[in-house]
C-alpha positions in Angstrom: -6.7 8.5 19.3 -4.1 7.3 16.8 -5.5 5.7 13.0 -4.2 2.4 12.2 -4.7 3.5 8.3 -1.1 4.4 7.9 0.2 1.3 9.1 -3.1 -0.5 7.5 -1.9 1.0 4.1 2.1 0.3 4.4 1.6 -3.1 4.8 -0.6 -3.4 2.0 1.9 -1.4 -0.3 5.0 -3.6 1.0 3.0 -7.0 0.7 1.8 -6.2 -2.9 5.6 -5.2 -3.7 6.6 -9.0 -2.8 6.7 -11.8 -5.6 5.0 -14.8 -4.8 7.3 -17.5 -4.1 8.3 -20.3 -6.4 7.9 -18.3 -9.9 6.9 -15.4 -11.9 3.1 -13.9 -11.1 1.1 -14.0 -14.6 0.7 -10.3 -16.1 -3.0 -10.1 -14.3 -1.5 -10.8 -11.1 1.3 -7.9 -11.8 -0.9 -5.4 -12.5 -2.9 -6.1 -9.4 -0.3 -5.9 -7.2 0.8 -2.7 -9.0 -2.9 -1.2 -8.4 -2.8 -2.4 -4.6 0.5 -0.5 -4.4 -0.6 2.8 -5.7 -3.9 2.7 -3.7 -2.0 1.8 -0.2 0.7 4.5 -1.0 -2.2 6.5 -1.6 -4.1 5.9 1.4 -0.7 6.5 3.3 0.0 9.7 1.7 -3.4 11.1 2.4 -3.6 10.1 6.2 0.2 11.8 6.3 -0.9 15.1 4.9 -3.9 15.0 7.6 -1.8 14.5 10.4 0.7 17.1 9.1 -1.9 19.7 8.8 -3.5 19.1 12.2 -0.4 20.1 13.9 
């Protein structure tokens, strides 16, 4: 059975990477999309290191 969590976590990482259109974000708004980032890259690297070491 394959996880979705990789792909669950990129998407996360690449959307919270893009600048909302028709401005600059306020520094709140930076810093969560930083966090959300981190966490998905995270997530991604952890279900990546599973699958490695199952094989």
């Amino acid at each position: 059975m394959t996880s979705t969590a990789p792909l669950i976590a990129l998407l996360t990482a690449v959307v919270a990477l893009l600048p909302f259109p028709g401005g600059s974000m306020h520094a709140t708004a930076e810093l969560i999309g930083a966090a959300a980032a981190l966490v998905g890259l995270g997530i991604l690297t952890l279900a990546s290191v599973r699958s490695i070491s199952r094989r």
